[in-house]
N, C-alpha and C positions, 0 to 999 in steps of 0.2 A: 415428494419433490414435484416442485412445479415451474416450469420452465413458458414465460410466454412474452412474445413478442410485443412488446406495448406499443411501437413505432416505429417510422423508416423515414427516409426524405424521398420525396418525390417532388417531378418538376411543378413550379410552380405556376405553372398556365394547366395543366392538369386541376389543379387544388383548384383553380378560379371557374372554372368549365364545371367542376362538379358543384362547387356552389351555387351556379347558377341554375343547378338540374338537368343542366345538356350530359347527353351519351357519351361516355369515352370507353376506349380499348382494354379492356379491363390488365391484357397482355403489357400495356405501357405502364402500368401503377409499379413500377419496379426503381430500386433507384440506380437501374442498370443505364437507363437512358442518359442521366447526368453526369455519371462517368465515364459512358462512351462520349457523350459530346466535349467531355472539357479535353478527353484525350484523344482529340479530332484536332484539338487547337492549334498544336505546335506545327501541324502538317496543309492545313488548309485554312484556305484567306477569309474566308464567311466570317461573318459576326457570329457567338458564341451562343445568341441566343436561336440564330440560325440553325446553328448546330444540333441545340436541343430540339427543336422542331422535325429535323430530319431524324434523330436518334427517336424521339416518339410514334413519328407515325413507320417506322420500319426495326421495329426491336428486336428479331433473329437478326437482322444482320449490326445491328448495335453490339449485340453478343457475342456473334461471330470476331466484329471488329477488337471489343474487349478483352478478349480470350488471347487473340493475335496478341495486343498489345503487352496483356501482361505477362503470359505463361510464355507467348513466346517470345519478345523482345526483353520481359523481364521488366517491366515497369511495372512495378507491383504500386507504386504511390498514386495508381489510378483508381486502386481500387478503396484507396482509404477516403474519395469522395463518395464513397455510400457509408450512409450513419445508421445505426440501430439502436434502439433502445429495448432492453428486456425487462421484464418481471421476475428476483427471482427467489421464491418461496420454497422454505422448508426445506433448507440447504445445510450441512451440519457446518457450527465455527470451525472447524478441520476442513473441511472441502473449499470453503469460501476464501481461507487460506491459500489454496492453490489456485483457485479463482482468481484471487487479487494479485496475485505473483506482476501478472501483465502491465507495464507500464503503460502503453498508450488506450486507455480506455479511463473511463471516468465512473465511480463507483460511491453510490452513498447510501450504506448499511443500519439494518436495525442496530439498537443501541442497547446493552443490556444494562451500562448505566444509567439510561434515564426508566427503561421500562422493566417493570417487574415479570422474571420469568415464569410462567407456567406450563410449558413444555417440559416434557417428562424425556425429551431426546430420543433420538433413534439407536437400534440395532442395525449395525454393519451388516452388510451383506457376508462378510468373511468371519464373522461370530455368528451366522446363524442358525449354525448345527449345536444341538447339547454333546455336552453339558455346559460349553461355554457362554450357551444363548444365559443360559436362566442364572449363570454367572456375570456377565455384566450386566445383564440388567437389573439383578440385588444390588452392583455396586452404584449404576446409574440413578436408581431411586436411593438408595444411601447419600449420595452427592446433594439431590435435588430434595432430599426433607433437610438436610443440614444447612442447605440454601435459604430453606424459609426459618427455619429457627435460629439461624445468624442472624437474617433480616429484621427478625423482632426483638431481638435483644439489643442489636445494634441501634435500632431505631430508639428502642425506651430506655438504653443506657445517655444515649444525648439529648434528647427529650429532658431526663432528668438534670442533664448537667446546663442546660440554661440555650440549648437547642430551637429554633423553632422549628414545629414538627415538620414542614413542609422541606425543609433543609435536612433534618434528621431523616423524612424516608430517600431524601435523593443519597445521602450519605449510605443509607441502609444498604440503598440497592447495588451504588456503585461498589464496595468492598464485600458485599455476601455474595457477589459473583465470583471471586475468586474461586470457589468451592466448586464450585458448576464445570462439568465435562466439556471438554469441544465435541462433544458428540450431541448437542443442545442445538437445536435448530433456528436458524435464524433466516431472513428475507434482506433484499437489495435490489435496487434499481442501478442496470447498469447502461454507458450509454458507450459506443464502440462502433469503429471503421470498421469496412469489409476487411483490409487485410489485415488488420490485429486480430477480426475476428477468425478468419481461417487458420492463422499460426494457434491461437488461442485451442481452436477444437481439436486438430491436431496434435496437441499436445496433452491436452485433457484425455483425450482417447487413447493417451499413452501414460498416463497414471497408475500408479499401484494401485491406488483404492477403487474399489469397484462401485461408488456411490460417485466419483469426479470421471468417473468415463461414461458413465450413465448419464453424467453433466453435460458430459461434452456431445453426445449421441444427439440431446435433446435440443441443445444448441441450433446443431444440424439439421435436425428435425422442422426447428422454427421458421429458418431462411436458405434452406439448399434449393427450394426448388423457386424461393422468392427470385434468387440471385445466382443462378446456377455460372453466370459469364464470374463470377468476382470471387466468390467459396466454393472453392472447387476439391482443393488436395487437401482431404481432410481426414485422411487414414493416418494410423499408428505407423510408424515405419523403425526399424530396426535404431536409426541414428537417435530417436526419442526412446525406445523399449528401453538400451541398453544404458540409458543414461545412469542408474543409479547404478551400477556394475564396476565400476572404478576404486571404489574406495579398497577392494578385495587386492586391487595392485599392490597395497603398500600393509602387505602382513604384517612389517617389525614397529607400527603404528601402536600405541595405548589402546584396548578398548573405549575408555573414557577417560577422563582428566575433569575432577570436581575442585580444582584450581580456581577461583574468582567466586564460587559459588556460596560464599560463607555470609555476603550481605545482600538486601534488597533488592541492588542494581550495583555492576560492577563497569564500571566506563574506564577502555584504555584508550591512549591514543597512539595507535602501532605507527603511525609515518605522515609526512606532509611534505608538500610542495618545500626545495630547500629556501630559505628566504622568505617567507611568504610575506609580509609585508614591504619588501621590495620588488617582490612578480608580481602584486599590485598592479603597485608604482610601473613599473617595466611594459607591462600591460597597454597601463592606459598613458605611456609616454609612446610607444607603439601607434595607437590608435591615433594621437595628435600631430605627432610630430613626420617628417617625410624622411622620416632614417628608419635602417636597418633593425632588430629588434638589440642584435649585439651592440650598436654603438647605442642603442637609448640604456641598456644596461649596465654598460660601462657609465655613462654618465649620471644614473643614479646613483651606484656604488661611490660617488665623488660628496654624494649631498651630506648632511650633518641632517641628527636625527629630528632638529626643528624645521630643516627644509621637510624631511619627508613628511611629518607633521600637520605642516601649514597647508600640503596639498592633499592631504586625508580630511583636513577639516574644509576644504573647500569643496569637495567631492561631498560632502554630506550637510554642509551649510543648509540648503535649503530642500532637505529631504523629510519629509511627514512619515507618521507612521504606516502608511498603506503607499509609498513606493517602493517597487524593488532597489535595491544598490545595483549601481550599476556595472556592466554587462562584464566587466573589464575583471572583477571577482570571480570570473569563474576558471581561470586561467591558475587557482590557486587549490590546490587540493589537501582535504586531511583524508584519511582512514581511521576507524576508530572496530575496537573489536566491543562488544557490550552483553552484558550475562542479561537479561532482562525476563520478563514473565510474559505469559502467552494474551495477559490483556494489555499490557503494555505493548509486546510486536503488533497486534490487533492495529493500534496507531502508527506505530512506525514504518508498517507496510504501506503505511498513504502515502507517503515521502518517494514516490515514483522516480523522481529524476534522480534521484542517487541509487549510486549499485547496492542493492541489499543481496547480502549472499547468507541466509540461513542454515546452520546446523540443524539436526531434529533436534525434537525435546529431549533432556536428560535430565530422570529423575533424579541423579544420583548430585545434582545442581541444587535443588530443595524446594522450596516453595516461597514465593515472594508471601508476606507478613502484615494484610493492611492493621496502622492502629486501633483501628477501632475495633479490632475483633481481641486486640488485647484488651482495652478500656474494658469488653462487654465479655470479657471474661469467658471467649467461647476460642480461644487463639487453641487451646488445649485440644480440644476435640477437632478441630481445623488439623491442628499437625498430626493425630490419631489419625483420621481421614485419607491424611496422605499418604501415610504410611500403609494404609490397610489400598488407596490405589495403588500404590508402587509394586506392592505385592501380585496385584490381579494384574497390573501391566506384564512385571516380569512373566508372567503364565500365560497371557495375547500374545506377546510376545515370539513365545515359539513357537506359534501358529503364524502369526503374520508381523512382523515387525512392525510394520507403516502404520495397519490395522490399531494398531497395539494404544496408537496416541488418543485415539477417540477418548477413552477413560481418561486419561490425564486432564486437571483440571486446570483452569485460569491460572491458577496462581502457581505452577509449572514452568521451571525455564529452560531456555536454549541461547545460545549461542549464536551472534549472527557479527557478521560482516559489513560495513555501512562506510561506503565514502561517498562524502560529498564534496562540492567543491564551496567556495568562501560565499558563493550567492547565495548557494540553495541552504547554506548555514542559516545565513539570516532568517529565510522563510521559515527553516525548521524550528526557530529558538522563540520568534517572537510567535507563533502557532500553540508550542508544545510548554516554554517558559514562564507561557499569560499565566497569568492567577486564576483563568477560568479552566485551565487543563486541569486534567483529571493529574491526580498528585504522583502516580506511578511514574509514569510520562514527562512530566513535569521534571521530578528528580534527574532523571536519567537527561532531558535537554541542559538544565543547570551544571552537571557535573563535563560534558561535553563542551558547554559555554567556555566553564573555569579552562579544562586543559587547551581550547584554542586562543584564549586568552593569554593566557603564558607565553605563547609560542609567535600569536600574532597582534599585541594589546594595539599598533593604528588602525591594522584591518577591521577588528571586532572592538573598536571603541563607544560603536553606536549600536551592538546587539543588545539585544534583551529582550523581556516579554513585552509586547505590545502594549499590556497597563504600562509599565514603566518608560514607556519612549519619551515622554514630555519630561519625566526628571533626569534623566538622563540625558535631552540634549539641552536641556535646562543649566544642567554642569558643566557639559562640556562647550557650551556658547552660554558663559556668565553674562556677556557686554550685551545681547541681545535683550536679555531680561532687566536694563535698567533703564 
């Protein structure tokens, strides 16, 4: 593992002075300075750029003041004016998992469908006594030679079918990762505020696995002593240890339920805003009008379903495909519960502004199926595979549960929790829906599509993947087009 700081912000009369090869205080290259000065703002009359001048040439007491501010008045959104950018290498797809958990941080990850794996994956720290050690990692080399010989068959079974190869290896690579452990190591550039980042280590230093506290340790390592006023509370404490300890409350629970688990991707839609294509409307009659939200509600319930109609299609009249819908959708909610595979969460974890609430993996759910390991005639020893990890898992297992998922492969599923509200739909559909997503992902936005359609056909009259946005408003604004 390798953890390093690629960047920070610092003031930029700083940046200017060092280009020009004059001396600075090496103590002010912090971007402790510009969080103390903007949170000088609300209290004193100086210009801001003032501010940062006195915050540079006197940065103990910058600190002093930061510290004040945040820990002790509690204005922690001071601290999310310092940015960092990491490096971060040789990280297992299981920890990176818990990595990406964090919503306000920005993260763009190696890809195992575009690049060919050669990583042979790590050993857990909590497997690395025998006999366990030299047991998973027969299964981890089992996983990663089946990798490559899915790879090549896959590739020369469409090759032969009228393929060209450069499409056949991107094909190859994207579905022979199914096979592959999240114990495969992967790299990410990540870029993050001071206080996302101290909730962040904080929390990592309270992880089960002993490779994401290591994470977190390292973290701290990079920028504690950069930024000591803004990352401060960054121990484990009791309220974080004891979090996975709940579930033990409710004994007359199923150990597990392999209920939805019989196909690919299993999309329900458990609940939604009542009305939703009137809480729209309600919304943005709200936003226009200088009435109460109750009488603007009342007086939608009055309209005929060509009025609500005509103001759905005026609301998206001149809308292209790279605007968001407006602000007024978000007032509108579904929940949806989804069986999906661990390279399909991989994507779905990017979808930050929605609540994602994850179960673990459960084998007993089965393995998502790409076709082409049917077509290439290796789908057979793909499900032998699994079965032969399910086995080594249940034995990780009773050594460490958490531990246990490293083995389990891509094409592994869980259970997860996802509401968004009607905006952040759109985002998800024309993202995940395009014809350029990867087709796991894909499925699962489509079938998500269909059920908010039923439920909400003026809200989502204009969703769909991005390729299709021009025939789609193409339809639905015929007169435009003559």
């Amino acid at each position: 593992m390798k953890i390093l700081l690629a960047g920070y912000n610092i003031d930029r009369d700083l940046i200017e002075r060092l280009k020009r090869g004059e001396a600075v205080d090496e103590a002010a290259l912090t971007p402790e300075t510009v969080s103390a000065a903007y949170a000088r703002i609300s209290r004193n009359p100086a210009d801001v750029n003032v501010l940062r001048e006195k915050s540079r040439e006197a940065v103990e007491k910058a600190r002093k003041s930061n510290e004040q501010i945040v820990f002790g008045l509690g204005h922690a959104s001071i601290a999310e004016h310092a940015c960092f950018n990491f490096d971060v290498i040789d990280v297992s797809r299981l920890a990176i998992e818990y990595l990406e958990h964090f919503r306000l941080a920005s993260y763009t990850e190696k890809s195992q469908r575009y690049i060919k794996i050669d990583d042979n994956g790590l050993i857990p720290e909590e497997f690395s006594a025998e006999p366990l050690r030299s047991e998973f990692r027969a299964l981890i080399q089992e996983q990663n030679e089946f990798y490559r010989r899915a790879y090549s068959e896959i590739e020369q079974t469409l090759i032969e079918n009228g393929e060209e190869p450069k499409e056949a290896s991107l094909k190859a690579k994207e579905d022979a990762r199914y096979a592959l452990p999240l114990a495969i190591r992967g790299q990410l550039g990540m870029t993050v505020n001071g206080r996302t980042l101290e909730n962040m280590i904080q929390k990592l230093r309270a992880a089960p696995l002993a490779e994401v506290r290591e994470l977190g340790r390292r973290l701290f390592a990079c920028c504690g002593d950069l930024v000591p006023s803004l990352v401060k509370y960054t121990a484990p404490d009791t309220y974080h240890l004891n979090a996975g300890k709940f579930a033990a409350r409710f004994p007359f629970v199923p150990k597990s339920d392999t209920r939805g688990g019989e196909q690919n991707s299993a999309v329900h839609l458990l609940s939604h805003s009542p009305n939703p294509d009137d809480s729209v409307l309600e919304t943005l009659l709200f936003s226009r009008a200088p009435v109460s939200f109750d009488t603007g509600a009342a007086a939608v319930r009055k309209m005929t379903f060509e009025e609500r109609k005509s103001l759905f299609l005026e609301l998206f009249q001149d809308m292209n495909s790279y605007h968001s819908v407006n602000r007024v959708f978000e007032n509108t909610e579904f929940t949806f519960e989804i069986i999906l595979s661990a390279t399909a969460f991989a994507q779905l974890k990017r979808h930050r502004m929605g609540t994602l609430i994850p179960q673990p993996y459960l084998p007993e759910l089965g393995v998502t199926i790409p076709e082409t390991m049917v077509a290439a005639c290796v789908e057979t020893g793909y499900l032998d595979l699994a079965r032969r990890v399910n086995g080594v898992y249940r034995r990780l297992s009773e050594q460490n549960a958490s531990a246990a998922a490293y083995c389990l492969t891509n094409g592994h599923r869980r259970r997860v929790l996802f509401k968004l509200n009607a905006r952040e739909m759109y985002h998800f559909v024309r993202l995940r829906a395009d014809k350029h997503a990867q087709w796991d992902i894909r499925a699962i936005a489509g079938e998500m599509l269909d059920r908010v359609r039923d439920t909400a056909p003026l809200t989502f009259m204009m969703a769909c993947g991005k390729h299709e946005f021009k025939k789609i408003k193409d339809k639905v604004f015929p007169d435009e087009q003559k």
